[in-house]
Structures are given as structure tokens and as C-alpha cells.
C-alpha positions in Angstrom: 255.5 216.2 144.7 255.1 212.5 145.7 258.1 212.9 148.4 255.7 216.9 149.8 252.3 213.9 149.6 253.8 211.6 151.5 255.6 213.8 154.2 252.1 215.2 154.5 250.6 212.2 155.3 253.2 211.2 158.2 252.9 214.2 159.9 248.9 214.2 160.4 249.3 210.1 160.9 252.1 210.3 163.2 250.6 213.2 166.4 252.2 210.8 169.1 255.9 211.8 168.4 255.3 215.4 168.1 256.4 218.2 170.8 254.5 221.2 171.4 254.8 224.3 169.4 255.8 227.4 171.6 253.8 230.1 169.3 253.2 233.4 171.0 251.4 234.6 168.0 248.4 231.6 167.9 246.5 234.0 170.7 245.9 237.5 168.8 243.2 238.3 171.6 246.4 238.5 174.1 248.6 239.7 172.0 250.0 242.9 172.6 250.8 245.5 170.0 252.5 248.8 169.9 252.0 250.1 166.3 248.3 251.4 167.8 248.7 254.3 169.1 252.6 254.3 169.4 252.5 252.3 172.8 251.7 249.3 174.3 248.2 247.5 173.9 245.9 245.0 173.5 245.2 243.6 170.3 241.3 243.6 171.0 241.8 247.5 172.1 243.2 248.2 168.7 240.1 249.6 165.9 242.3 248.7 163.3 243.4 246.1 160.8 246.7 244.8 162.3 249.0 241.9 162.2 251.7 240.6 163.8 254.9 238.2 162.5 256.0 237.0 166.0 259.5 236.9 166.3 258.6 232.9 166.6 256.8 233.1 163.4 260.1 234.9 162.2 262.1 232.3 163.8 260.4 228.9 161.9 260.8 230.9 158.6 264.4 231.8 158.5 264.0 233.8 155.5 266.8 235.7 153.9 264.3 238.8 152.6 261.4 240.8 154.4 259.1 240.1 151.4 259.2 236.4 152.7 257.8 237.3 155.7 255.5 240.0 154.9 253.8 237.7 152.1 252.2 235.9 155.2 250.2 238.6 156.1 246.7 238.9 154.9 246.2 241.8 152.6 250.3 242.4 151.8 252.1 241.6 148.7 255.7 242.3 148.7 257.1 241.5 145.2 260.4 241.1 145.0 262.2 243.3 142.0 266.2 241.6 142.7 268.6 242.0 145.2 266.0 243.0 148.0 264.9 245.8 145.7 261.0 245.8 146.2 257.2 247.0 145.4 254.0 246.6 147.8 250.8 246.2 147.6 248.4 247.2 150.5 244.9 247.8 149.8 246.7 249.0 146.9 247.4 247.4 143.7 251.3 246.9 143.2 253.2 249.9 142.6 255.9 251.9 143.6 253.8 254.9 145.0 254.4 256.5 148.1 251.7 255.1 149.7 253.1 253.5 152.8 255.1 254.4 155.8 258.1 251.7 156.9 259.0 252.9 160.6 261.3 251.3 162.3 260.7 250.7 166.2 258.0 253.8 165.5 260.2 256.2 163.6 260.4 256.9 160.0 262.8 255.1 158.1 263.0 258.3 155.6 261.5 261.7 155.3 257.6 262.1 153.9 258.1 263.9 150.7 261.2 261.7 149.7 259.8 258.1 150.0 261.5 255.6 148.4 259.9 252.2 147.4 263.0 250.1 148.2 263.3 251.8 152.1 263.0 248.1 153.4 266.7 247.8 152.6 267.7 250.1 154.7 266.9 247.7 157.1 269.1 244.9 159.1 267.1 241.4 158.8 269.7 240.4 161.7 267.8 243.2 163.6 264.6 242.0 163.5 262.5 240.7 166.3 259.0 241.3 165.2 256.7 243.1 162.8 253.3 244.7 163.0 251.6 245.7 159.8 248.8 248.0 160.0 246.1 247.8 157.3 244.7 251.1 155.9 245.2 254.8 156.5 247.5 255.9 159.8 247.9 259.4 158.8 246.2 260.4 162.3 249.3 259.2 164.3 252.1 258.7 162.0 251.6 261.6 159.4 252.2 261.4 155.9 252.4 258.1 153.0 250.7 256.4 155.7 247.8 255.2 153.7 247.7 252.1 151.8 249.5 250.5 155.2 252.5 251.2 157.9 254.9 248.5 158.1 256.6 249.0 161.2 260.0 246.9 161.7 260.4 246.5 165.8 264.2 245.5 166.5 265.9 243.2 169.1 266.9 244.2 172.9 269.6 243.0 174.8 269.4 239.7 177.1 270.0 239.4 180.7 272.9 236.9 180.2 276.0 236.8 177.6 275.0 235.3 174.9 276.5 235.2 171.1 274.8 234.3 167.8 276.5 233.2 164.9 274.1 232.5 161.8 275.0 231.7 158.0 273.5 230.5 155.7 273.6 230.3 151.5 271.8 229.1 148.2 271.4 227.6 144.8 271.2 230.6 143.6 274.4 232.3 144.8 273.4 234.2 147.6 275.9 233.8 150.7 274.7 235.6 154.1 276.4 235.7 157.9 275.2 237.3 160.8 276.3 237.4 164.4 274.8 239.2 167.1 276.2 239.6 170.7 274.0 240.9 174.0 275.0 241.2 177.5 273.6 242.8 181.2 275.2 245.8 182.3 274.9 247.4 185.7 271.7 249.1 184.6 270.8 247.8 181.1 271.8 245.7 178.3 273.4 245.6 175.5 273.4 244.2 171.7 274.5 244.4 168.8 274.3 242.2 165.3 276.3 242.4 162.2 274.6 241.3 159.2 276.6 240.6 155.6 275.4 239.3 152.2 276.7 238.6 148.8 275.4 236.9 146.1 276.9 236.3 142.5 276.2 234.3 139.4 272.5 234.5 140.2 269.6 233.2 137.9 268.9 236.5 136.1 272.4 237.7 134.1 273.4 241.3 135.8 272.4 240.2 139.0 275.0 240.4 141.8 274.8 242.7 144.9 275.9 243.0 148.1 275.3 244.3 151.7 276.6 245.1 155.0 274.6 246.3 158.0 275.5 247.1 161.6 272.8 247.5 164.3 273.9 248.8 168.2 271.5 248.9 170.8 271.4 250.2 174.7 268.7 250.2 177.1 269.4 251.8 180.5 267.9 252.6 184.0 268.0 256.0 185.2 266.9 255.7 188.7 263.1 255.2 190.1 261.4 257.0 186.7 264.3 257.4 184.1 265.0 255.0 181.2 265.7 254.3 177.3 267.6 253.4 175.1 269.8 254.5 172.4 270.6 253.1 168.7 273.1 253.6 165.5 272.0 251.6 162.1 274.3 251.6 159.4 273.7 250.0 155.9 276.1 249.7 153.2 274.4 248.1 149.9 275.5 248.4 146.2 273.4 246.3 143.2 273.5 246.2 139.9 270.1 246.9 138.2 268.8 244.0 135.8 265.4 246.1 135.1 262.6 244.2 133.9 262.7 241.8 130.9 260.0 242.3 127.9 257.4 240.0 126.6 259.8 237.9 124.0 262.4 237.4 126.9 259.9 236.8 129.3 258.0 233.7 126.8 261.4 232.0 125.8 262.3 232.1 129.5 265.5 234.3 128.7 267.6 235.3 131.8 269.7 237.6 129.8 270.0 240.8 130.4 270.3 243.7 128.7 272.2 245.9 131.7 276.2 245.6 131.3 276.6 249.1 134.0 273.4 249.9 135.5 273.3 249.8 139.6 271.7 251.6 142.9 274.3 252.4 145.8 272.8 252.9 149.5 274.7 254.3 152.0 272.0 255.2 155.1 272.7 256.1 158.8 270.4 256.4 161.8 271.2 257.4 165.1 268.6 257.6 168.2 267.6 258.7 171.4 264.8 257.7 173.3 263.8 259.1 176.6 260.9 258.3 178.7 260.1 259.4 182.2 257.6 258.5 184.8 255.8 261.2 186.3 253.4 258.8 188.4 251.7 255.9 188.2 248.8 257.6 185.7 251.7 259.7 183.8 254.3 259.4 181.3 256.5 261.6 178.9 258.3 259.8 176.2 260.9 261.7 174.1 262.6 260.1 171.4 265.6 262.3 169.2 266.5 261.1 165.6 269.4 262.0 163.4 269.3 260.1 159.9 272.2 261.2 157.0 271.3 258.7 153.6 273.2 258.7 150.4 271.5 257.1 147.1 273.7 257.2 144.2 272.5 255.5 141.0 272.6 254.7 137.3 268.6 253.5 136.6 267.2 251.4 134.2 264.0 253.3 134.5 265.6 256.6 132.6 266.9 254.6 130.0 264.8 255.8 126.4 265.4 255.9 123.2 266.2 258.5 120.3 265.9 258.2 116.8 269.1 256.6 116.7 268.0 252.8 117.0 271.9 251.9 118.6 271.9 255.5 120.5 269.8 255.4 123.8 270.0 258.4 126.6 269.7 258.1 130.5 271.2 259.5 133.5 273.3 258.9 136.6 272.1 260.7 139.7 273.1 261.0 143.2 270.7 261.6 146.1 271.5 263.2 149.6 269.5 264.2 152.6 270.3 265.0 156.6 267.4 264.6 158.6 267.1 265.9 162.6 263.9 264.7 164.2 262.2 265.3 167.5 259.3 263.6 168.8 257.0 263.8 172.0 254.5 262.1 173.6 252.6 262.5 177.0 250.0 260.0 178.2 247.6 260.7 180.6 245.2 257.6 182.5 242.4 258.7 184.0 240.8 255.7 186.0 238.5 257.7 187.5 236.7 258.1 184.2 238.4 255.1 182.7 240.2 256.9 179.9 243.5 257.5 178.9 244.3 260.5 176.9 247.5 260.4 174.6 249.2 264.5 172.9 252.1 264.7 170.6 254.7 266.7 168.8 256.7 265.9 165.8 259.2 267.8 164.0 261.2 266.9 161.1 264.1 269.0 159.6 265.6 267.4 156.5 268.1 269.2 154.0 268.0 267.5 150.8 270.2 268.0 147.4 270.1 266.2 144.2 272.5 266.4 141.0 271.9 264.2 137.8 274.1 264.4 134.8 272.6 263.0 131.1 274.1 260.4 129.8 274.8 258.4 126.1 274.1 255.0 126.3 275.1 253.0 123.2 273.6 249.2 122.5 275.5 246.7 120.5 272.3 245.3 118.5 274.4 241.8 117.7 274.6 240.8 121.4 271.5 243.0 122.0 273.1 244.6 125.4 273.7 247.9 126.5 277.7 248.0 126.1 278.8 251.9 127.4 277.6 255.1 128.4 279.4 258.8 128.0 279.2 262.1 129.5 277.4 265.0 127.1 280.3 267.3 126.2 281.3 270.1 127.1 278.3 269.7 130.1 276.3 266.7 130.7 274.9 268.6 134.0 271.1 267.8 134.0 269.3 268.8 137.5 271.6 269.9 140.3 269.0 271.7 143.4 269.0 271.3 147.2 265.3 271.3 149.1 264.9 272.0 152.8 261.6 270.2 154.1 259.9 271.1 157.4 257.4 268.9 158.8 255.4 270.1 161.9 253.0 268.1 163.6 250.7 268.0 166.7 248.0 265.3 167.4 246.0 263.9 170.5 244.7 260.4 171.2 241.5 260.0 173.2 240.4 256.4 174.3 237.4 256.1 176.7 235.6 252.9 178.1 232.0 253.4 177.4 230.4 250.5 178.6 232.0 246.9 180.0 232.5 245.4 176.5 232.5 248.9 174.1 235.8 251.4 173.9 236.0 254.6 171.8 239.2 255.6 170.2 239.4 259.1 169.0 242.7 261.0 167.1 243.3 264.1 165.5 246.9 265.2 164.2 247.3 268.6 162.0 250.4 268.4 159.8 252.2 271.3 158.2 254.3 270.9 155.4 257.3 273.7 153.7 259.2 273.0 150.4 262.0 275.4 150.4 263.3 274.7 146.5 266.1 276.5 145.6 267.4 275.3 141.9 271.3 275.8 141.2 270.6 276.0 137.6 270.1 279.4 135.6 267.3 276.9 133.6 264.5 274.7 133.9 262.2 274.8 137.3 262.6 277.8 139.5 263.2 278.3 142.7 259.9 278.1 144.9 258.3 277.9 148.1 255.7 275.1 148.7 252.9 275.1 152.0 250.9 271.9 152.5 248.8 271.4 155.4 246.0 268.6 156.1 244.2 267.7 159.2 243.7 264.0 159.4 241.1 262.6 161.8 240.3 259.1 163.1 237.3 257.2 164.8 237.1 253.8 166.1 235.1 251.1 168.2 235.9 248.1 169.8 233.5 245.1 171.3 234.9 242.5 172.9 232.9 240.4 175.2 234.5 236.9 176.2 236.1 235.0 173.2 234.4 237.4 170.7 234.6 241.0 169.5 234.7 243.5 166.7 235.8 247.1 165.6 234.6 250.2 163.1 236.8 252.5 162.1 236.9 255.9 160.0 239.9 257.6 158.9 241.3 260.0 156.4 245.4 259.9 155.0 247.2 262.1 153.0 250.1 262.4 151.2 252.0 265.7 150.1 253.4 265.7 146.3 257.2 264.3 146.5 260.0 266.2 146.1 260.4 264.5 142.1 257.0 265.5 141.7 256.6 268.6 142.6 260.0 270.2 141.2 260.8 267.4 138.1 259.9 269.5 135.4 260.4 272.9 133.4 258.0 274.8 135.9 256.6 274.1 138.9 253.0 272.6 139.1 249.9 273.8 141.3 249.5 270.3 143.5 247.4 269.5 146.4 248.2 266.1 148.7 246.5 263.3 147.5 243.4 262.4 150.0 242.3 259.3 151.3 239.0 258.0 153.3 238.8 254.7 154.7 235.6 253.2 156.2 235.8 249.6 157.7 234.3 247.0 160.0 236.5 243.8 161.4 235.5 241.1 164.1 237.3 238.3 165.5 236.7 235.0 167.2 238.2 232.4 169.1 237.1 228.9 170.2 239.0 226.1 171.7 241.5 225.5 168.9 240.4 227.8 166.4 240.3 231.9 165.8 239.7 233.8 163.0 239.4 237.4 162.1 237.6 239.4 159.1 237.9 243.3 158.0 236.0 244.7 155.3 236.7 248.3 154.1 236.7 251.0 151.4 239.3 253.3 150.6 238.4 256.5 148.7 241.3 258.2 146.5 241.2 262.0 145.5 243.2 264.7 144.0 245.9 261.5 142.8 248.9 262.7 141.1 249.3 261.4 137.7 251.4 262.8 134.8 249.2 264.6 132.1 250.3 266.4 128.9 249.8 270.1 128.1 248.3 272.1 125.5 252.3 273.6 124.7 253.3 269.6 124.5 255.2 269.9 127.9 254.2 267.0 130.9 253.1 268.2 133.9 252.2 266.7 137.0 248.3 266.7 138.1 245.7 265.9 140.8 243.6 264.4 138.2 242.8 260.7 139.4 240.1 259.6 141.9 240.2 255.7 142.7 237.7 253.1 144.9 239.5 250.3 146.5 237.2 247.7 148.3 238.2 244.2 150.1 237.9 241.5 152.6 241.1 240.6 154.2 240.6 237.5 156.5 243.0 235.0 159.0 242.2 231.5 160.0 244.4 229.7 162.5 243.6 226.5 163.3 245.6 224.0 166.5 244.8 220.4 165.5 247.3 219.5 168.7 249.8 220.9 170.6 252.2 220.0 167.5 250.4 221.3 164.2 249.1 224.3 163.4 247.4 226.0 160.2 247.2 229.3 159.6 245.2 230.6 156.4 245.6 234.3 155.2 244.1 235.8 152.6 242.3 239.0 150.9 239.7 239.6 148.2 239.9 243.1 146.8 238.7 245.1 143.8 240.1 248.9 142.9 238.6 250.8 140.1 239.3 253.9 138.5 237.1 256.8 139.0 237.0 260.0 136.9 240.2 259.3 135.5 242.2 260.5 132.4 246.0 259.0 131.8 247.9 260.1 128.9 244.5 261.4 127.3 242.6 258.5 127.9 239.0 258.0 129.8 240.1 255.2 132.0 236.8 256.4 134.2 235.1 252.8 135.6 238.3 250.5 134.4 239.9 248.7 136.7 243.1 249.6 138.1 246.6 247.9 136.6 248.8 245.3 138.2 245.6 244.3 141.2 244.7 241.2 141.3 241.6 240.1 142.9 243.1 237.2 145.2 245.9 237.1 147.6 246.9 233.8 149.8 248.9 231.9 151.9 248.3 228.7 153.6 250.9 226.8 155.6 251.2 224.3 158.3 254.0 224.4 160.9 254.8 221.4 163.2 257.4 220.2 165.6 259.0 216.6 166.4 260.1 215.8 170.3 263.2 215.3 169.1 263.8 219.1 167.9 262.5 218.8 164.0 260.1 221.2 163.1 259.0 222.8 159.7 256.6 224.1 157.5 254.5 223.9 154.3 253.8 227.3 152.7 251.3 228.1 149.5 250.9 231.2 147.8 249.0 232.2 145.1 247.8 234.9 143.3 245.2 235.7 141.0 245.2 237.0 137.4 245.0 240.9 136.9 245.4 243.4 133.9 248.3 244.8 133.1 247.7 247.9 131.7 245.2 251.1 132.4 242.6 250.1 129.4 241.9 246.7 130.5 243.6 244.9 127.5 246.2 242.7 128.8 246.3 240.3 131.9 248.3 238.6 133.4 247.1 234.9 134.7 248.8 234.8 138.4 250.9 232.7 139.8 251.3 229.4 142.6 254.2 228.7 145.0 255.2 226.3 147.3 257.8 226.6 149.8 259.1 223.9 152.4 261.0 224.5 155.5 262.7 221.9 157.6 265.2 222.5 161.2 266.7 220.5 163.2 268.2 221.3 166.9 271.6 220.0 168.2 272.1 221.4 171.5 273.0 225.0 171.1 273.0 224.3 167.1 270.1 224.2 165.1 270.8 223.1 160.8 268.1 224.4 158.5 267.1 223.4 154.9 264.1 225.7 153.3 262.8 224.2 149.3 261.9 227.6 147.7 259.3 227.6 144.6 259.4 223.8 145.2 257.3 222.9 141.8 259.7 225.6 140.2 257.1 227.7 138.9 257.9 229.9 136.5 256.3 233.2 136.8 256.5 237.4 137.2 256.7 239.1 140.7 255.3 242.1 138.8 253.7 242.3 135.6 252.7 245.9 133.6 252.2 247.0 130.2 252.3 250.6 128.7 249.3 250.9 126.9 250.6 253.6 124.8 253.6 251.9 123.6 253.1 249.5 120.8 255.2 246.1 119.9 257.4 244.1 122.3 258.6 246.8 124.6 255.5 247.7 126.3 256.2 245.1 128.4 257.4 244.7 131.6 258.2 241.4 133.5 260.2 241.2 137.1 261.2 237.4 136.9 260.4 235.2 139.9 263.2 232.9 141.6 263.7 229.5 140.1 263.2 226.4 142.2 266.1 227.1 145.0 267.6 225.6 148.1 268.7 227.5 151.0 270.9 225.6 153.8 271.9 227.3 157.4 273.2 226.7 160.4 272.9 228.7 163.6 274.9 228.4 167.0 274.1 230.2 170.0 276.3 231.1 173.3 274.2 231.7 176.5 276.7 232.1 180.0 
């Protein structure tokens, strides 16, 4: 701490030997997005909550996960489970709902009715070039799970010039990780493509090791005067083995153990795509883009491990997850200067065949080394759910935008999805086959101001989510469920001044017809909309240039979500508030930049205390970490050190209890990395 105090005091001390800092990000009200409305604009024509990591934000960070970078954002918290596994929190508390959309350059990652909370691995990090969040319900454009937020991952292009990219890097904790990524011109286009690879073994937490490959191709062309796009394969090969959680006694003697000797998750995803876009005229423009996903998740969980009567007999499951997807989407955009609007129709369509198998499993625990040793197969059939679902997603919407006055815009959408479940079970037992309808018009209304270096948005919109495939078919019959609704009222404004700018959205998300699990009369769980929530908040940015070397940036978010007319497991949790939300995000850093090439930052994050169960009962007290990043350029080589945890907190990413378990195993802890040091070195080929 003495050595962080004094390197402080050097750098504010010492502004004559600093170079400027080339950040594209420090001027929001020129920043221009394309997560709005699916093209490009102006952040101030946005009625949103948005936020951008530059890809020279992305660049100063060097970080080795997503969560790393999407911590910085006001409003988001990524927790970390292991091994890139992950939960988020977006004007949510922290879960692992399917209540946010990942897209990647505007496309879905997955399929709506098969999200999966851990879809930001089945991304390349070497692939990344920027990131825009969007805060709050996008259901009007982008469909489905878009509510709590839509993190949309926005990949690299080729370069105009050869060039080669060789990155590596490892840690204290075990984790080795290379990429290389090569781009080049062609007659009419580029070219890239970057390799990413990562290992790591012996980590903190026992059971720990994982490791994945990724490939990423990219081609942009010319097609004459009007034609042009660009096509791209992703390919991700990941395997981990799954540590779980750790319970309270663990947690407080600061055990690493764990008790997983054969649990993992195995990812296998593919994404191919076509993107088309042709310009009629100067006020016209069709853009076509044509999607072919195929993803394979086979796993052995710690979630469905449970226990019998027999205290050394436990039962779980291994499972295997498959689905084909074939997507088309279309856009047309209309300008109309004459009346100084632009109007914006779509089409989506998403065909996605999907088939599960599980087969029940023994598990048997040696209670001298307290581990989980072996699992078996039932005999003679340990077949537990085998069924194949075909989901058909239809979707139309239109995008108005019209300048009313000089310094006021209105922003106007409507889409109307459709939504069949085709379920057809392969067992003579258990749910039946069944057809499933869901439709939902989802509307959206927005304002912007802008006038000099000041302006300002409202917004109204509405989000849904259809029940998921495990919800909807995961039991003995199938339940009567409606998609969960969402209403979102907010008001943002932003400012800028010399060296300072600052932004401020206050909102209020309305929850109805949640799905929770509720018990029946005959003893049998069911699925049921039975839960209605309130989530309010102020999410806020400060950036502040002392010179053209040192920057500040503040983020942060104050946020409350209650319960409303709520039972869980029997209980009246009506008025409490909601588990695992606490009332505080932050992050504060500083970045600067030496003449001679040095640069780095100072990162703080906290987090506040919140309860850990439903009734209220528990909390949790929160967390602080610091984390310091230093690089250094050598020609065409730069060297990079990053101090993780720096104070080596000790704390939980995610903390939960089970209110209606009693003792020790109630409790559920996701360890935080120790105190860690990360070294990399990058070397770059330009012709």
C-alpha cells in the first residue's frame, strides 16, 4: 500500500513528463453507437441508457475475462463463478435468469427460450474490439431476454496493411493464454482472423482447471457502386471442470478444497454468417444478414447433485444439450429529409431444433476425505429425460425517429413477436408431448434534448421473456405459463464542460407474471407466474481530464429491488427485498501515460452488503478491490504487468442462502481470486 501511495503521488506531482492519452471514449457526445437501433448513431440520438468500453479502454485493461471489463460499466456486475463461467447483474440483482441478451455484432449468441447464463464463453476475447451495453428493456428491437440489459460484443475488421499480432500472457494463478491474429487488404476487402487459446491448472480453488480454444474469421468485401458485407465462422472449444460453490464452514476457514473429484461443462459452439447490405440511393438501404449456429453443451453439474437418505449415497445427472439454429434477418431504412425523419422496418426469423438427453446418476462421497469420489449408471436404465423441441421465432418491428424541434428528437418502435414450442418427448413417461404459442407486442418511446454541451432523454418500454425450454417442459406435466412482463420508465441527462462530462439515468423496472417454482396440493413442483418485483436506481459516470495525461473515470449505481406480491416455497416474501442485490456498485480508476510509452491504471471496486436469502435473514457485508495495471512500449513490443486484488481481499463473487434448508449447507459461496499477478507481452507486424 505504501509502494500504490507513493506511485500516486508521482504521477499527479510529475504532469511535465506525461504524453497525451489517445482515448476515443472520453467524448460520449461524439461517440457513435450501433446497439440503438441496430445501426449507426449518435450517442446523444440514443433515448437509452448505453455505454461503451472503447476498444482503447479495452486496450489499457488487457484483461484475460469479459467480467473485467464489463465491471467498469455503471450499472453491470459480472461475477465471476470459475473458469469464465459467469452470473450478471443488470438492473437486476445477481442471478442466473434469462434476463439478458449477449449478441454478438447484433445477432444472438443463442436462441431465446434456451438462454444460457455462461453464453459469454462462447465468445473469442481475441475477437473483441468494442462493447456497448444497453441498460434496461430492448425487447422492441432485439426480441426476447432482452430486459435487465443487452450486452452486445462488436468484433474486429481487417486492416488496410499486413499486419500480425502475437499476444501471450500468464499468471500466479496458473492461467497460460496466447493469441495471434493476422489481417490483410484484398482486391476489394480485408481480411482477419485471430486464434485465441487458454489453459490454466493448479489454480487457487482445488478442481479448478479448464481450458479453451477459439477461432474467429472475418471478410468484408465490395460488390461494386452499392454491394458490400462481410462474412464470419466462430468456433469455441471449451471443457472445465466444475468446483460449485463452497458452504459457510469452507467459506470462514478460507478452505480451497473442493468437494468435486468428476464434475465438468463441455462447450462445443459454432457460428457461421452472412451479412448483406445494399444501397438503393442516397436516402435507402436494405441490410440482410443470414445466421447458421450448431452448439453442443455436455455436462455433469454440481447444481443436480442432492442427497438421499443415504448420508454417503448422493444422486445427480449427466446431460448433453444440442441445438441447430438457421436465422434470417432484414432491415430497410428509409431517410426522409424532407420531413427530417428516418424510418427503420424489420424481419426476424429463427428456426432452431433442439434435443436433450440426461441419464441419473449415483454419486458416492468418501465422508473421511469429505469428497465426492465416483458416480454409476442406474441399472438396467439410468435414462432420465431424452426429448427434442423445435422453436419458431417470428418477428416484425418498425423504428420511427423524427426531428421535432432544433434540440428535441422522437424515437418510436414497435416489434410483435410470435413464439411455437413444438415438444415432442421420446419417453413413454413423465411430460407429454405439447404444443406451446407465445406472442407479445413490445413497444418503445423515447426523447432526446441536446442543445450545445448539454442534453437529456425519457424513455418507456416494455420486455418480455417466454418461459425456457427447462421451464416449461422440466416436470411430470406441462404447466400453463405466460412470458414474464417487464415495464421500464426512465429519465437520463448528460453534460460536458471543458474537461469534465457526466451522465445520470434514473428508472424503474416493473416485473409481472415471474416464473418461480411453487409446490402443489398432490406434493409435485410446478413451475408458476407467481412473482411480481419493483427495481429502482440511479446509474451515474463521471469522467474527469486533469491534462492531456490523466484521466478519471467514476462509475457507479444505486439501486433497490423489492418483492411484490410474492410467495416462494410457501412463503409471503410480499415487501422483502430481493436476494443477492446490493444497494451500491463502483469503480473508480485513473489511467495515465508517460512520453516515454508507460502508461497504466488504478482500478477500485466495491460493493455493498445485501441479503442472501428471500426472508431477509442473512447478509452478506460486500466487498473492496484494487487492481493495478502497468505497460510499457518497445517499438513494435509492448510488456504488460496487471496487480489483481492488490490488498488480497478475501471475499465471495456471489453469495446466497436457501432459506429453507437449515445448518451449514444452505450456503452458498463463489470464492473471489486471491491477490494475483498477470505478465504479457504483445508484438505487432505492420508491412
Amino acid at each position: 500500500m505504501r509502494i500504490l501511495f507513493l506511485f500516486t503521488c508521482f504521477l499527479l506531482v510529475s504532469n511535465n513528463s506525461f504524453g497525451q492519452i489517445q482515448d476515443s471514449n472520453y467524448n460520449p457526445l461524439t461517440t457513435v453507437i450501433v446497439s440503438a437501433n441496430k445501426l449507426t448513431e449518435k450517442r446523444t440520438e440514443s433515448p437509452i441508457a448505453i455505454s461503451l468500453l472503447s476498444q482503447q479502454l479495452i486496450e489499457l485493461t488487457k484483461a484475460s475475462r469479459i467480467d473485467f471489463l464489463l465491471n467498469k460499466v455503471s450499472g453491470v456486475y459480472m461475477p465471476t463463478i470459475g473458469n469464465e463461467q459467469h452470473m450478471m447483474a443488470i438492473r437486476q440483482p445477481i442471478s442466473l435468469k434469462g434476463l439478458y441478451l449477449y449478441l454478438e455484432d447484433g445477432m444472438p449468441i443463442r436462441t431465446s427460450g434456451l438462454f444460457s447464463n455462461n453464453a459469454l464463453i462462447e465468445i473469442n476475447t481475441a475477437n473483441i474490439h468494442s462493447i456497448e451495453v444497453i441498460k434496461g428493456p430492448a425487447s422492441a428491437l432485439y426480441g426476447a431476454e432482452a430486459i435487465g440489459g443487452v450486452v452486445n460484443i462488436l468484433t474486429k475488421s481487417g486492416s488496410a496493411y499486413p499486419t500480425l499480432i502475437l499476444n501471450s500472457q500468464l499468471n500466479t494463478l496458473g492461467l497460460k493464454k496466447l493469441e495471434t491474429s493476422w489481417s490483410g487488404p484484398t482486391k476489394k476487402g480485408t481480411w482477419i482472423v485471430n486464434g485465441a487459446w487458454a489453459d490454466q491448472k493448479n489454480g487457487p480453488i482445488e478442481y479448478s482447471n479448464f481450458s479453451k480454444k477459439a477461432i474467429s474469421a472475418r471478410h468484408d468485401f465490395l460488390l461494386g457502386a452499392k454491394w458490400k458485407g462481410y462474412q464470419t465462422l466462430q468456433w469455441i472449444d471449451y471443457y472445465a471442470q466444475m468446483t460449485g460453490s463452497v458452504d459457510s464452514i469452507h467459506f470462514a476457514q478460507k478452505n480451497f478444497n473442493s468437494l468435486q473429484t468428476f464434475t465438468y461443462r463441455k462447450i462445443n459452439s459454432f457460428r457461421a454468417r452472412q451479412n448483406l447490405q445494399y444501397q438503393w440511393n442516397a436516402n435507402s438501404t436494405s441490410v440482410l444478414n443470414v445466421m447458421y449456429r450448431n452448439n453442443t453443451m455436455d455436462q455433469n453439474p454440481t447444481y443436480s447433485i442432492a442427497a438421499t437418505s443415504n448420508p454417503v449415497k448422493f444422486k445427480g445427472q449427466e446431460n448433453s444439450n444440442h441445438f441447430d439454429s438457421y436465422v434470417l434477418d432484414l432491415q430497410h431504412i428509409w431517410n426522409l429529409k424532407n420531413i427530417k425523419s428516418k424510418i427503420i422496418v424489420g424481419g426476424y426469423l429463427d428456426i432452431t431444433k433442439q434435443n436433450l438427453i440426461a441419464h441419473y446418476i449415483d454419486i458416492y462421497k468418501d465422508t473421511v476425505l469429505g469428497k465426492y469420489t465416483r458416480f454409476s449408471y442406474l441399472n438396467p436404465d439410468s435414462l432420465l429425460t431424452t426429448y427434442n423441441t423445435q422453436i419458431n421465432n417470428k418477428a416484425v418491428y418498425l423504428n420511427l425517429i423524427t426531428q421535432l424541434t432544433k434540440t428535441i428528437k422522437w424515437n418510436m418502435t414497435l416489434r410483435y413477436d410470435q413464439f411455437e414450442y413444438l415438444f415432442n418427448n421420446k419417453l413413454k413417461s413423465g411430460t407429454p408431448s405439447a404444443n406451446n404459442y407465445f406472442t407479445n407486442w413490445s413497444p418503445k418511446l423515447g426523447f432526446t434534448y441536446n442543445k450545445n454541451n448539454f442534453g437529456g432523454y425519457f424513455n418507456y418500454s416494455e420486455g418480455f421473456v417466454p418461459p425456457q425450454i427447462t421451464e416449461i417442459y422440466n416436470a411430470i406435466r406441462v404447466p400453463y405459463l405466460l412470458p414474464q412482463q417487464f415495464k421500464n420508465s426512465e429519465i437520463g441527462v448528460w453534460y460536458q464542460f471543458k474537461k469534465w462530462y457526466a451522465e445520470v439515468s434514473i428508472y424503474q423496472l416493473l416485473g409481472k407474471n415471474e416464473i418461480i417454482s411453487v409446490r402443489q396440493t398432490d406434493g409435485v413442483n410446478l413451475n408458476q407466474n407467481s412473482g411480481n418485483t419493483k427495481h429502482i436506481g440511479i446509474e451515474y459516470q463521471v469522467k474527469y481530464r486533469l491534462n492531456s495525461f490523466v484521466q478519471f473515470h467514476w462509475n457507479g449505481t444505486n439501486a433497490k429491488h423489492t418483492y411484490l406480491n410474492t410467495l416462494i416455497k410457501g412463503v409471503d416474501v410480499s415487501g422483502k427485498e430481493m436476494n443477492a442485490a446490493p444497494h451500491f456498485f463502483s469503480n473508480i480508476s485513473m489511467y495515465w501515460k508517460t512520453r516515454k510509452a508507460l502508461q497504466g491504471s488504478l482500478e477500485w471496486q466495491h460493493q455493498s452488503s445485501y441479503f442472501m436469502d428471500e426472508t431477509n435473514a442473512t447478509k452478506y457485508p460486500g466487498f473492496d478491490v484494487l487492481n493495478v495495471r502497468m505497460a510499457y512500449t518497445i517499438g513494435q513490443s509492448e510488456i504488460w504487468m496487471n496487480l489483481l486484488n492488490a490488498t488480497d481481499t478475501y471475499y465471495s463473487t456471489m453469495a446466497t442462502k436457501n432459506f429453507s434448508v437449515k445448518g451449514n449447507n444452505g450456503y452458498a459461496y463463489y470464492i473471489g481470486e486471491p491477490r494475483n499477478i498477470s505478465l504479457g507481452w504483445k508484438w505487432t507486424i505492420k508491412k
